[in-house]
Phi, psi and omega in degrees: 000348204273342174261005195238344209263148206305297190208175158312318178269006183283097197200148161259133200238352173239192164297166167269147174222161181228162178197143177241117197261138207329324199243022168098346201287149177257153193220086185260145174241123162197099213229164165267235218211356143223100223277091153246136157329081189278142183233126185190167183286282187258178197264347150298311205247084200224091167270194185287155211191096182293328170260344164298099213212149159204110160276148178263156185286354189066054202263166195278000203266135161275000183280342192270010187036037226231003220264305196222123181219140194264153192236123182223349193171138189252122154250165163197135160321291186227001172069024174256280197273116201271138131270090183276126143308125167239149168298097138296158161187141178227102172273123184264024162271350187291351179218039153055086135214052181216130154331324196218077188316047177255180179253134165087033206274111167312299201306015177203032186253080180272135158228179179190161193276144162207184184234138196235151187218126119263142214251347177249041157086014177110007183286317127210181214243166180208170189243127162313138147357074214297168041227013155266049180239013191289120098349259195243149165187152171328121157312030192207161179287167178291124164226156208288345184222098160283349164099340173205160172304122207239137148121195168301088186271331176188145198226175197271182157311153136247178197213097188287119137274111203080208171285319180282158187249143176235139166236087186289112145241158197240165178228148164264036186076140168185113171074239183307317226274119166271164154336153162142181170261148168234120145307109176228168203221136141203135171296006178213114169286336185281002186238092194301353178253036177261018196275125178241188248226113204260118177284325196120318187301301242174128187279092210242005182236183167206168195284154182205164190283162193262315164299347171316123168341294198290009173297304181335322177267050194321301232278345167307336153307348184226150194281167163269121163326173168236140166322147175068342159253121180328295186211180195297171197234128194303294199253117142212138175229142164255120162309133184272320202302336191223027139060066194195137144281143164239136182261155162209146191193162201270155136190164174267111179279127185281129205287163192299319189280107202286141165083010178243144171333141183274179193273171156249138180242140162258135163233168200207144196225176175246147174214154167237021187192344175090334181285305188242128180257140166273170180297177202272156164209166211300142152252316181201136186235143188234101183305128175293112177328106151351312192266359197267083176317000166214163186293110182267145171270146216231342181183161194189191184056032211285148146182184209233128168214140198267091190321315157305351227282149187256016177260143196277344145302326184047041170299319187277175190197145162233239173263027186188140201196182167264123165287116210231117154198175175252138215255158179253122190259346161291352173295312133019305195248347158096024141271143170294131169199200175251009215252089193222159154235159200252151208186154210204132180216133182324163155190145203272147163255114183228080184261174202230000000 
């Protein structure tokens, strides 16, 4: 990608996701935060596409989600109209709005899910009017020093049953909220506040503005986690042979090589309800430089797409697909950079 990319920031920083837009063309996304697009007749033949472009304005208000936003999942219907989940995120060092003025600083990091539409087959996407384009977010205001990252980080495929589109986003906890992934639901995609909020009952709750009245009630707000996933979960598909989703998410696993640092693992778990997961077992492992004395991350984003796949989503999956994630290509040296490529390696699907 580093001779066909945009800009500096054209690097892939999420999962990969595809869509086959109304007039055959395919659309992968595994983008940063200034979210372009590769565009091609198949999902083999796809480079960057420079006017496919969607930027957040940086705006400085955090109640408004508006600063920086990652395109994180895609749906379509009919391949006109896209509907995208996106990653917000407002670090208030980015406007000397922080207590504790450092770089990469948790303690002033709000995010929220939020929604992006596009009406012309992916060309291009627009946001409602924040902060009513808000999906999920922390019942509470922004304060300069929350002690950890508050709100809403990241969200899965989605995935329709029935009449509901289902979604895993994870929080890394706050105040009421524990850690975890949370299962969320809606029958209308075009409307971001209809999603509500899987309790452990029953999806019976829903996300709200802080100014809201019923705020007064955080804890009414907040999800039951879901059991058995680890970290976040990157990847959700449906197997058709064995009529079961698969999640897939990154962690760090302790290395083979006694006294060395850990590895990164992708791993994948099955549900037949979304809800009860199986145990996890291994897809892929990526090592950690020998020479490096502190922890590099060496690959990340994992998720599976079928090239073949007849869903316009490419959401199905049968026995055979591409493993996707993004390689650091500076781990080697044991430093952090932007210097990364997006990578695919076959894969046999053999379940039971």
């Amino acid at each position: 990608m580093e001779k066909n990319k945009c800009s500096e920031n054209n690097i892939p920083d999420s999962p990969a996701r595809a869509f086959r837009s109304k007039d055959g063309r395919v659309f992968l996304y595994a983008t940063h935060y200034d979210n372009v697009a590769l565009v091609g007749n198949d999902l083999n033949n796809v480079t960057p596409s420079c006017k496919h472009k969607l930027s957040a304005s940086m705006d400085k208000n955090p109640e408004n989600f508006d600063a920086r936003t990652w395109l994180q999942t895609f749906y379509t219907e009919d391949g006109n109209t896209i509907y995208s989940l996106g990653s917000s995120d407002y670090h208030g060092t980015w406007f000397k709005n922080c207590s504790r003025p450092i770089i990469e600083n948790f303690d002033c990091w709000w995010s929220a899910i939020v929604l992006s539409v596009s009406k012309d087959g992916g060309d291009t996407f627009s946001i409602k009017s924040p902060p009513h384009h808000i999906v999920a977010r922390a019942p509470h205001k922004f304060t300069h020093n929350p002690g950890r990252p508050a709100g809403f980080f990241t969200t899965s495929n989605i995935v329709r049953d029935g009449k509901f589109y289902y979604t895993l986003i994870y929080t890394y906890g706050y105040k009421e909220q524990k850690q975890g992934n949370c299962l969320i639901r809606t029958d209308d995609l075009s409307d971001p506040s209809s999603w509500r909020i899987w309790d452990g009952a029953g999806f019976n709750r829903q996300f709200v503005n802080p100014e809201h009245p019923n705020t007064k009630t955080p804890e009414n707000h907040t999800c039951t986690t879901i059991d058995g996933i680890k970290n976040k979960v990157r990847s959700l598909l449906w197997h058709k042979p064995t009529q079961q989703y698969i999640a897939i998410y990154e962690i760090y696993q302790t290395s083979d090589n006694e006294g060395s640092l850990p590895d990164i693992q992708f791993e994948y778990i099955r549900s037949r309800d979304l809800l009860h997961w199986s145990t996890p077992e291994v897809l892929y492992r990526i090592k950690t430089p020998k020479n490096c004395e502190k922890m590099v991350t060496t690959g990340a984003y994992p998720s599976i797409l079928n090239p073949d796949s007849d869903d316009r989503n490419f959401g199905t999956i049968d026995n055979h697909g591409f493993l996707y994630f993004t390689r650091f290509n500076s781990a080697s040296n044991c430093k952090a950079s932007f210097d990364r490529d997006l990578v695919r390696i076959p894969l046999k699907i053999k379940m039971h």
